[in-house]
Structure formats: structure tokens, C-alpha cells
N, C-alpha and C positions, 0 to 999 in steps of 0.2 A: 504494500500500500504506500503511495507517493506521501514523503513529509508536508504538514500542513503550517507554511511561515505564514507565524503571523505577520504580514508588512506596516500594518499602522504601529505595532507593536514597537518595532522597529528601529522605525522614523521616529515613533517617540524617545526612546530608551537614545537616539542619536541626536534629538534633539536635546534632550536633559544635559548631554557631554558636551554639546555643543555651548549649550548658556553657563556652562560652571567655566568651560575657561573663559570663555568672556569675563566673569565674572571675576573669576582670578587673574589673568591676564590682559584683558581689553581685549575690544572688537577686532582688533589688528593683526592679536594671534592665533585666531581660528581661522585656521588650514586644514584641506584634509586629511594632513598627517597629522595637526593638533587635538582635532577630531576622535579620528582614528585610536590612537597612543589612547585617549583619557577615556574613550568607551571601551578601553580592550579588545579594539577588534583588528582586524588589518585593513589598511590603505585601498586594498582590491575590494574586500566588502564592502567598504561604506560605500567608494564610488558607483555601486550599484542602487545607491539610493540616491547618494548629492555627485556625480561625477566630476565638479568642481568648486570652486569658492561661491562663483556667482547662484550657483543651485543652492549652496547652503546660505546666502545673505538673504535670497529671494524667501526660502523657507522661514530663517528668522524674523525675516519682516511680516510674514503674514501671522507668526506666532504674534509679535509686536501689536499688530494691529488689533486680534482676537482679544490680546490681555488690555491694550486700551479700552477697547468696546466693555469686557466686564467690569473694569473697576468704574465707568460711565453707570453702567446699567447697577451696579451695586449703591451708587452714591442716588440713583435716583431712586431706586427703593427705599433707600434711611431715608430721604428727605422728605418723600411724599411731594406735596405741590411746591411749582416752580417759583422761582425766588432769584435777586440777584447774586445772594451769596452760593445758590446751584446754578450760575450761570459759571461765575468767575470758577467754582468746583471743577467744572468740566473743563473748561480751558486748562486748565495747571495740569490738567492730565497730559498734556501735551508740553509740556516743559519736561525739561530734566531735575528736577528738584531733590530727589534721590538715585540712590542707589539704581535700584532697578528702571528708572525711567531716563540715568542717563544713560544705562548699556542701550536701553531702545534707541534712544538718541542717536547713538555712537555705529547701530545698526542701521538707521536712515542713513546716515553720512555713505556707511559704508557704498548702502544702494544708490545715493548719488553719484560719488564716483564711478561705480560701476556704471552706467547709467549714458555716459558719456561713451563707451568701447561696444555695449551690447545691446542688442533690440528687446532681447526679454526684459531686461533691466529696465531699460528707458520705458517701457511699459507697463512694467510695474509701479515704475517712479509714479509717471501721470498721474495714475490709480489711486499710489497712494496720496499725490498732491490733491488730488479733488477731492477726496476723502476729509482731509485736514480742511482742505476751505470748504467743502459743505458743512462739517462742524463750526467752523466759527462763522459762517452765513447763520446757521440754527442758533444759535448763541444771539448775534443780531438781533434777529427777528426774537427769537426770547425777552429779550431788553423793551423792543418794540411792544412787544403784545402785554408787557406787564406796566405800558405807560412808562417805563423806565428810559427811554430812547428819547434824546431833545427831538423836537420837533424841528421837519427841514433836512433832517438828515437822511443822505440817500445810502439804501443797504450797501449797492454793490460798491460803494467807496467808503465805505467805513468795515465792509468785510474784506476791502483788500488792503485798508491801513492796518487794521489789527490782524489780518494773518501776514504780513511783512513786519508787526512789530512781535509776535511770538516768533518767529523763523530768525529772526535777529537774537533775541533775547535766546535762544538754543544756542547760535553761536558763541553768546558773549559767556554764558555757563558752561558750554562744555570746551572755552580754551585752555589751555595752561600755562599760566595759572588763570583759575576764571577770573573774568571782568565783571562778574557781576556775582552773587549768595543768591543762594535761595529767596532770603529773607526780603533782599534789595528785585530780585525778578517778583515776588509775589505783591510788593510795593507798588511797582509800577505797572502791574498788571491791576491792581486795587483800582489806582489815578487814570488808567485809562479808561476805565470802565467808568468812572465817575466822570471823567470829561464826557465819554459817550453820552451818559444820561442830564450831563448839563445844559 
């Protein structure tokens, strides 16, 4: 009787190897021999799943994106009805304020780079660009619908000053050393949103 792989199995168990060194080492070190080594597998096996860098960035970012979506859908469950303070909630998920949110971070980059040499890449980029500015349109229009939003102001140019001022503020947190804390990105992410509704 033929062996029965499990392959989500897998993928999983190569995903899990894949985010510890990240996590240990940065986004920088995972190679599919970094990979490899820290799942105990061989280099030939894995590539049967990720065959290269760009397959395993591509993988990490949809992981990325999954775990944003939960901690959104977790944060609107505690809070019940919508509010400015689950407005600016949901934006900060898209920062790197931590640990785990700068490896995401660190894992965007990586897909932009890549992004520039590959077509899967650059198509996922898109993907995930419009993904991030359809959250911070929704986030808008949230502000909007709660009378929170001055009046005269036009969405699609205030949903592309504030996703140009998060995509900035990723860079200024994840330099080194960063330009900017936490504490100083969640400030001005406060006063923007207050200028919005002024």
C-alpha cells in the first residue's frame, strides 16, 4: 500500500522552521539551507515544497497576511462596536511595533525586493499593496461613518496620505538603528488621526 504524506503537514512543520530562524536570525537568513538544517530535513526535500527563496518569502507573506487578518478579527471581537480607538487598533497592526510584527515587516521588504527580479513576486506584491490600502480606505470610511472625519475631506486622498504615512513610518522603525519607538510611531499615528477628524 503506497505511503500516505501528509503535505499541509509539511508545509507546516517547514513553515514553523522557517519563522524560528527568522526569528532568531532575521528575514535575511532564511535560505533553503537555513531552512533545511533547522527542520532536520535535507536541502532536496524541502525544495520539493519551497524550490527557492522566492517560494518560501511568497509562503511567509501569505502566512503574514493570515496572522494580520486574525489579530484584526480578534481585536474586533473584544471590542464589539466600532470606535476611533478600533480604528487606530487596526492600523498599528500594520506597523512593526513588536517583535512578531517587525519579522512581518522584515518579510514585506523581503517581497519587495524580490518583487523587482520576479513576476510571481511583483504579483504578489500588488496583492498585497491593495490589501494594505483597502484597509486603510476601510479605516477612512470608518472615521467617516462615525462623524469622526472633518468634513470636505476626500477619501481617496486622505487614504493615500495615511497609507504613505504608515509605509514610511515601517521604514523609519524597522532601520538600524530605528528612527523612530514604538511609543513615538503610535504618537503620530494618534495626531494623524486627530488631524483627520479635525
Amino acid at each position: 500500500m503506497p505511503k500516505v504524506v501528509d503535505h499541509e503537514g509539511r508545509r507546516a512543520e517547514l513553515a514553523v522552521a522557517l519563522w524560528r530562524v527568522a526569528l532568531r536570525d532575521g528575514f535575511d537568513a532564511v535560505t533553503v539551507r537555513s531552512v533545511a538544517e533547522e527542520a532536520a530535513w535535507s536541502a532536496g526535500a524541502l525544495r520539493h515544497y519551497f524550490p527557492d527563496k522566492t517560494e518560501m518569502v511568497l509562503f511567509a507573506i501569505d502566512f503574514v497576511v493570515e496572522a494580520v487578518r486574525q489579530r484584526i478579527r480578534g481585536a474586533n471581537a473584544a471590542a464589539g462596536s466600532p470606535s476611533p480607538e478600533l480604528v487606530r487598533s487596526h492600523l498599528e497592526q500594520l506597523l512593526p511595533l513588536d517583535g512578531e510584527r517587525r519579522l512581518e515587516s522584515e518579510a514585506w521588504f523581503a517581497l519587495v525586493a524580490l518583487a523587482h527580479r520576479d513576476a510571481a513576486a511583483a504579483r504578489r506584491r500588488a496583492e498585497v499593496d491593495e490589501l494594505i490600502r483597502g484597509a486603510v480606505e476601510s479605516a477612512v470610511a470608518a472615521l467617516e461613518e462615525l462623524g469622526e472625519c472633518g468634513a470636505g475631506r476626500a477619501r481617496a486622498v486622505e487614504t493615500a496620505r495615511l497609507h504613505a504615512l504608515l509605509d514610511g513610518m515601517v521604514v523609519h522603525l524597522l532601520a538600524r538603528p530605528p528612527r523612530l519607538s514604538p511609543q513615538q510611531a503610535r504618537d503620530i499615528l494618534t495626531r494623524h488621526l486627530a488631524d483627520l477628524r479635525a
